[in-house]
C-alpha positions in Angstrom: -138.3 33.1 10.6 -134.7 33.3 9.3 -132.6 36.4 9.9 -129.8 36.6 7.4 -126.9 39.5 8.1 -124.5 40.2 5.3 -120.9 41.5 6.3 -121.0 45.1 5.7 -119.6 45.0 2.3 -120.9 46.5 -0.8 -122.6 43.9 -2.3 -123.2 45.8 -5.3 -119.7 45.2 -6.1 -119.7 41.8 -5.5 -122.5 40.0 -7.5 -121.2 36.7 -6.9 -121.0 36.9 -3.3 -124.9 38.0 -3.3 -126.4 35.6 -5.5 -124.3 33.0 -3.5 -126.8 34.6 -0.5 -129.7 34.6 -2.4 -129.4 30.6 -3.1 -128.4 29.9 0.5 -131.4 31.8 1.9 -134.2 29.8 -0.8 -132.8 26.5 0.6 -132.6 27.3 3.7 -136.3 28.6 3.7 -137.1 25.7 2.2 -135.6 23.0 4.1 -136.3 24.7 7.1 -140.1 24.8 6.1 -139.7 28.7 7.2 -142.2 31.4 6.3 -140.2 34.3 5.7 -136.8 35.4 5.8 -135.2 38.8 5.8 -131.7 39.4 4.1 -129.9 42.4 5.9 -127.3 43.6 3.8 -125.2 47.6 2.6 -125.5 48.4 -0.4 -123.5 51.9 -1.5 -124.8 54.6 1.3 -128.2 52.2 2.3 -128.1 49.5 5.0 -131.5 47.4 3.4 -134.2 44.8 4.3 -135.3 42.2 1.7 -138.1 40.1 2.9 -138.5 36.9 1.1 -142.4 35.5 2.4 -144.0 32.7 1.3 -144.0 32.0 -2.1 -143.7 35.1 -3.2 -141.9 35.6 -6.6 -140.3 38.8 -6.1 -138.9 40.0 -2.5 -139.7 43.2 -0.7 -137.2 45.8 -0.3 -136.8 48.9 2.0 -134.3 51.3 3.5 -133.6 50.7 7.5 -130.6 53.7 6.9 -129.0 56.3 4.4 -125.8 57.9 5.3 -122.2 58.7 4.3 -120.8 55.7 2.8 -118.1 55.7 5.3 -119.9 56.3 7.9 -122.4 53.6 6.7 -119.7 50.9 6.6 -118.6 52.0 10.0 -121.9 51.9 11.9 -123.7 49.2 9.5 -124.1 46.7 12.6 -125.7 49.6 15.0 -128.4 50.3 12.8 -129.0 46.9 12.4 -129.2 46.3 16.2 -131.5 49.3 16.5 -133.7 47.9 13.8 -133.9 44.7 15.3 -135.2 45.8 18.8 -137.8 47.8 17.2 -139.4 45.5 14.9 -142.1 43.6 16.1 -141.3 40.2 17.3 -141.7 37.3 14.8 -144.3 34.4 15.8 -143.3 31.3 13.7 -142.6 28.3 16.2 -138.9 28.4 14.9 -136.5 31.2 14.2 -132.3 30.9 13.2 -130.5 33.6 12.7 -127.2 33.5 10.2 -124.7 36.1 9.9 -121.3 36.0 8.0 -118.4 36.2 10.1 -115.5 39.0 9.1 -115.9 41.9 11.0 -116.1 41.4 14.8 -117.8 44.5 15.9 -119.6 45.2 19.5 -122.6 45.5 17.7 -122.9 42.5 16.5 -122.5 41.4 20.1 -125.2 42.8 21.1 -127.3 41.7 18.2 -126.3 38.2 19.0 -127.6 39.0 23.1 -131.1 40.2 21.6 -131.3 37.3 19.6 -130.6 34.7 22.1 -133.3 36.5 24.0 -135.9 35.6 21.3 -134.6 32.4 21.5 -133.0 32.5 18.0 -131.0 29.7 16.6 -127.4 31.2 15.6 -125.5 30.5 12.8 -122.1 32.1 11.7 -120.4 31.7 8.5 -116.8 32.1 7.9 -116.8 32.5 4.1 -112.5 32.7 4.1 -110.4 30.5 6.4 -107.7 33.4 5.8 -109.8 36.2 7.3 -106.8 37.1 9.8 -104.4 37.3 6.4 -106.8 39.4 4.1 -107.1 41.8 6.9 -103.4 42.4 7.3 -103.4 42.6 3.5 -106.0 45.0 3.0 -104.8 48.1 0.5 -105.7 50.6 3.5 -103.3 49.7 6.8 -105.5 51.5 9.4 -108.6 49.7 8.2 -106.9 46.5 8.3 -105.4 47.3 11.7 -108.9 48.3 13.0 -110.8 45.0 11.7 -107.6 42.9 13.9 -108.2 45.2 16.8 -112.1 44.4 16.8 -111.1 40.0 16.1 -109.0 40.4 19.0 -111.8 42.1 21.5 -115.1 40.7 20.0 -114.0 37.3 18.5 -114.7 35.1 21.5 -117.9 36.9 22.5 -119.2 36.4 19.6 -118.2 32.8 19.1 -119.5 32.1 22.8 -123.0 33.0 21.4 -123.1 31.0 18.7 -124.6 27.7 18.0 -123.0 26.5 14.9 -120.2 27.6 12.7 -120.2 26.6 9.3 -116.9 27.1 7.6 -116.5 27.1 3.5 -113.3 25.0 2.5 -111.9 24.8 6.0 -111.5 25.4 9.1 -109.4 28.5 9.7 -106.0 27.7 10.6 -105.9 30.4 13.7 -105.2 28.7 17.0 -107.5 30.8 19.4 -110.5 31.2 17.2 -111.7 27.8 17.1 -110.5 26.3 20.0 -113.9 26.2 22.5 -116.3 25.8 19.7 -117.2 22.0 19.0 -119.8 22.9 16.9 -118.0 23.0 13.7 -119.5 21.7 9.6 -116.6 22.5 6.8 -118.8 22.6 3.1 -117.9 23.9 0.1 -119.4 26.2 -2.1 -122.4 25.6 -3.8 -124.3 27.5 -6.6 -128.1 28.3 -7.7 -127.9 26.2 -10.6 -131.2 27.1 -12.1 -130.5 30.3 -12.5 -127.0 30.2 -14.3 -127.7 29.5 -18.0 -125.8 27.2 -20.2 -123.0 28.6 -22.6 -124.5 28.5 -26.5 -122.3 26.3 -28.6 -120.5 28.8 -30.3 -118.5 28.1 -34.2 -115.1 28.9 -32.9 -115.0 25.9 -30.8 -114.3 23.7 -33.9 -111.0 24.8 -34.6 -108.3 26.7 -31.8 -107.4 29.2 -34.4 -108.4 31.6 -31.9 -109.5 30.8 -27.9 -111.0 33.3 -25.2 -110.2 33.2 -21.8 -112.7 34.8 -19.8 -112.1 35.8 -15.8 -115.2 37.2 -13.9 -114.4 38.6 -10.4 -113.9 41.6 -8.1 -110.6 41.3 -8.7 -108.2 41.2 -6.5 -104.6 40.1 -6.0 -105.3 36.5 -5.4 -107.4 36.0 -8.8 -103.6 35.5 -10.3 -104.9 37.5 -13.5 -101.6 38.9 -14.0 -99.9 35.5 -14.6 -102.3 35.0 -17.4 -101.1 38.4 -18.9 -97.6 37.9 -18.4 -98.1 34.4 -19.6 -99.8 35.7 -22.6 -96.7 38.1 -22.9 -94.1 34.9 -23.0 -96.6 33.4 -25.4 -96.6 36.3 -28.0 -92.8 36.4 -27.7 -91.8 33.5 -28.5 -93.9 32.8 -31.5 -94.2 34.2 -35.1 -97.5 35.7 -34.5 -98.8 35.0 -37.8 -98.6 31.4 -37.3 -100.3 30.8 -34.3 -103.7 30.8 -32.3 -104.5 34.3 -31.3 -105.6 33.9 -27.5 -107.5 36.8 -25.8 -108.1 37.3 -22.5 -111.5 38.8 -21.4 -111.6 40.4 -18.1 -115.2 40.6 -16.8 -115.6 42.9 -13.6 -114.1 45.9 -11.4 -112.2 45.6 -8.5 -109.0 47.4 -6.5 -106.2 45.2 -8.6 -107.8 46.2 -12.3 -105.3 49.3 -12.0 -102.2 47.8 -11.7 -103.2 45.1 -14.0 -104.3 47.6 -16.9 -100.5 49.3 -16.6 -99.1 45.8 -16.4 -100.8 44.8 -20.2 -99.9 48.3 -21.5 -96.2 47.7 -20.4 -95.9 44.7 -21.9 -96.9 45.8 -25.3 -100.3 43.5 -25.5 -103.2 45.4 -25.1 -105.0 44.3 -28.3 -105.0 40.4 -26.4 -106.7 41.2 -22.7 -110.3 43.4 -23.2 -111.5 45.0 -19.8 -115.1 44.7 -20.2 -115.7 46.5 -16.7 -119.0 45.0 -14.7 -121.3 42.6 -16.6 -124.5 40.9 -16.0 -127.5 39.1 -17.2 -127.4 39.0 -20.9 -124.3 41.1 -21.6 -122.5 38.6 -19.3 -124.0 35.3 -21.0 -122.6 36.9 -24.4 -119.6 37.3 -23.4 -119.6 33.7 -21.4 -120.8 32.3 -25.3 -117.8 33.3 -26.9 -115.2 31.9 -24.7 -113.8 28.9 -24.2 -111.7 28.4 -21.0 -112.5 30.4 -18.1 -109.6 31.6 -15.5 -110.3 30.4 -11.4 -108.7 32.3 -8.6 -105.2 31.2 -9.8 -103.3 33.1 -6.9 -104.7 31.4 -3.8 -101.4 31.0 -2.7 -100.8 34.4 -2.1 -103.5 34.2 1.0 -101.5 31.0 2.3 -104.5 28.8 0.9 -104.2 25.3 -1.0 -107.5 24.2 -0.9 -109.8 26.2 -3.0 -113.5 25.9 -3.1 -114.0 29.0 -5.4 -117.7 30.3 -6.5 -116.6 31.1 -9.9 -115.0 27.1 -10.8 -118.5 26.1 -10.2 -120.6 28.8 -12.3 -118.1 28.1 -15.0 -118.9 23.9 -14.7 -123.1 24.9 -14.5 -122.5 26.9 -17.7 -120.3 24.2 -19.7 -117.2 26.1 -19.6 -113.9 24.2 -18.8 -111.5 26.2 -16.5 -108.0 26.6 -15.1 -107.7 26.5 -11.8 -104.8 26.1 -8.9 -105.1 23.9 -5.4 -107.3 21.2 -4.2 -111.0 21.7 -4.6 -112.7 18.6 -2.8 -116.0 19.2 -5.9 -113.4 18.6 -8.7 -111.8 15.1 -8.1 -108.5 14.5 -10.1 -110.1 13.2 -13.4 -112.5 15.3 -13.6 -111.9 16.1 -17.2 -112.7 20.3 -17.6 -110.6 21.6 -15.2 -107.0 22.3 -15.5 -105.1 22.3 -12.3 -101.7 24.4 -12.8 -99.0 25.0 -10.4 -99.9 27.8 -7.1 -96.8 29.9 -8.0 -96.0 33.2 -9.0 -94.8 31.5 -12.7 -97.0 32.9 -16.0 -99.6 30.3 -17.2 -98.0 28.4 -19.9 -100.7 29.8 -22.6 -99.3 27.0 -25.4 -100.4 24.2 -22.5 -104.1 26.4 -22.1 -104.3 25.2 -25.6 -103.6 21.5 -25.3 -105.8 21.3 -22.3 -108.6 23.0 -24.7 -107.6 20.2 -27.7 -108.2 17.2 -26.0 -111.7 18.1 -24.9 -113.2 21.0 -27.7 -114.7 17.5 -29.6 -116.5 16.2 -26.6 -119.7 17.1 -25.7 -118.3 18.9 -22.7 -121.0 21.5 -22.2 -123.9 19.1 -21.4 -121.5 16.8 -19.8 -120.3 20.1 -17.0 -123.5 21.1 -16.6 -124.9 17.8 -15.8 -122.1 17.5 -13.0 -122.8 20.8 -11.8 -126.6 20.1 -11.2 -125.8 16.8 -9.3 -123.3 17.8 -7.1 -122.8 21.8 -6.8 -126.3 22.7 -5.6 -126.9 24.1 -2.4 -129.8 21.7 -1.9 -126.7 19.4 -2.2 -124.3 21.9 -0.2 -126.7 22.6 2.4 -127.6 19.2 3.2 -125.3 18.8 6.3 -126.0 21.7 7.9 -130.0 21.7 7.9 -129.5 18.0 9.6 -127.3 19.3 12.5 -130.5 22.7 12.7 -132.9 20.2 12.9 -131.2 18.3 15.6 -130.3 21.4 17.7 -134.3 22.1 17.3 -134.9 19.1 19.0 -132.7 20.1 21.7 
């Protein structure tokens, strides 16, 4: 039996981050020769179960809790505690339970008690090395201050409990969180490669008369989005616009920064180049994917105090054959690795005329097949995962 527990965000809001969950939890059940796991996760007002048995092609969902949305959020690990002490007790000879590390809250303590007392296996994952950062960052102060105030009295309980922390990138660079806990495996991020399809060779990519940029996030201030548009702005500028290629940029998703990056194209006179396309997915999304040509990373990493990147989006934009832009060191994407543009971690615009030559010297290549190919032998979670089912099996043995 696995137990998977979601931080108590709104994953509705964040499809990335869920289908990132969803490919985790099919290897792991997998590899792990389990017979069922349960994904615990909020979504809007509704803390939720999905059950993922056997080989079952669809997963059973149900409602553990409806509430305020605020009140939700703020109680989302008690009603998970209560539902886990009521539910009858699983009877496969092996069970692990992994959670995602973020917010530290008593509950969770005592979730990780009753699981040690049904002899669970427990995993944490810190999905961001710069948790401690985002916090003090976070648009709302006192919610900010609150999730620092819970790190500082929960962090160590909860790390005492634990069994294994996987970290994605890195190991956080906080001095006290890590310092008693030996049990430590950095990965990077991997995708669900089967189920991201491959871009469809679209006309314009014979000539750069005109080229698509395409960012898909929840965006936020460390996507960099507005250097594109201010780079954009520099590139418009300087050029008789008649002469040459018209770039657009698409941005695909909602998100807290969309805002202030909507005023920012309106003041600098270029609406008709960036197109907010709001939230997209399944075939909306792939149309959109099919007529661009370079997609934009998370090009303001910097502005967390990160330099090494292992981003979900730079490796759903390799799986579907679209060559991207990209800032820091990404340990998936070695330095000639041909489709991905590295360009400084500053706050400078993207230099839209060198977009373009990056797009040049590949656009005749067959790049798609090429990124896709690389994707499906080295981004995988059954690749990804690989490490940490060997050091599960070896703590079963223990």
């Amino acid at each position: 039996m696995i137990i998977y527990i979601c931080g108590p965000q709104d994953l509705s809001k964040s499809v990335g981050v869920f289908n990132k969950i969803i490919g985790q939890i099919k290897t792991l059940k997998s590899e792990l020769n389990s017979e069922k796991c349960e994904l615990l996760y909020l979504h809007e007002s509704s803390v939720l179960s999905l059950v993922f048995k056997g080989n079952d092609e669809e997963p059973h969902k149900s409602e553990i809790y409806v509430s305020n949305p605020t009140v939700t959020k703020l109680t989302y690990y008690k009603h998970i505690y209560n539902y886990l002490v009521n539910k009858n007790a699983d009877k496969d000879p092996q069970n692990f339970l992994f959670f995602r590390g973020g917010v530290f809250d008593p509950y969770l303590v005592k979730i990780l008690d009753w699981a040690k007392s049904k002899h669970y296996i427990i995993i944490m994952e810190i999905p961001t090395s710069s948790f401690i950062d985002e916090y003090l960052k976070d648009n709302s102060r006192i919610k900010g201050l609150y999730k620092l105030y819970m790190y500082k009295r929960n962090a160590r309980k909860i790390l005492d409990r634990t069994d294994l922390v996987t970290c994605v990138g890195h190991v956080p660079k906080y001095k006290d969180f890590l310092s008693r806990i030996d049990k430590v495996i950095v990965f990077q991020n991997g995708i669900d490669v089967e189920n991201i399809p491959v871009r469809t060779v679209n006309t314009k990519d014979k000539s750069v008369d005109e080229l698509h940029l395409v960012g898909v996030a929840n965006v936020t201030y460390w996507h960099g989005y507005d250097r594109v548009i201010t780079g954009l702005a520099q590139y418009y500028s300087k050029k008789n616009n008649d002469s040459i290629p018209k770039v657009y940029f698409h941005i695909v998703g909602d998100g807290r920064e969309i805002k202030h990056l909507k005023s920012l194209t309106e003041q600098l006179n270029i609406s008709q180049y960036v197109i907010f396309h709001g939230i997209k997915q399944g075939k909306e999304l792939d149309e959109i994917m099919n007529i661009c040509h370079v997609g934009i990373g998370s090009i303001g990493i910097h502005r967390k105090n990160l330099s090494i990147n292992s981003e979900l989006k730079a490796r759903e934009y390799c799986a579907r054959g679209v060559p991207f832009i990209a800032t820091g060191t990404d340990e998936d994407f070695p330095p000639d690795f041909r489709y991905r543009l590295q360009i400084s971690a500053d706050e400078s615009p993207v230099n839209i005329e060198e977009v373009i030559r990056f797009y040049e010297t590949i656009r005749n290549e067959n790049y798609i097949n090429s990124m896709r190919k690389y994707a499906e032998e080295n981004l995988s979670w059954q690749v990804k995962l690989k490490p940490i089912v060997a050091k599960l099996l070896e703590i079963c043995k223990q």
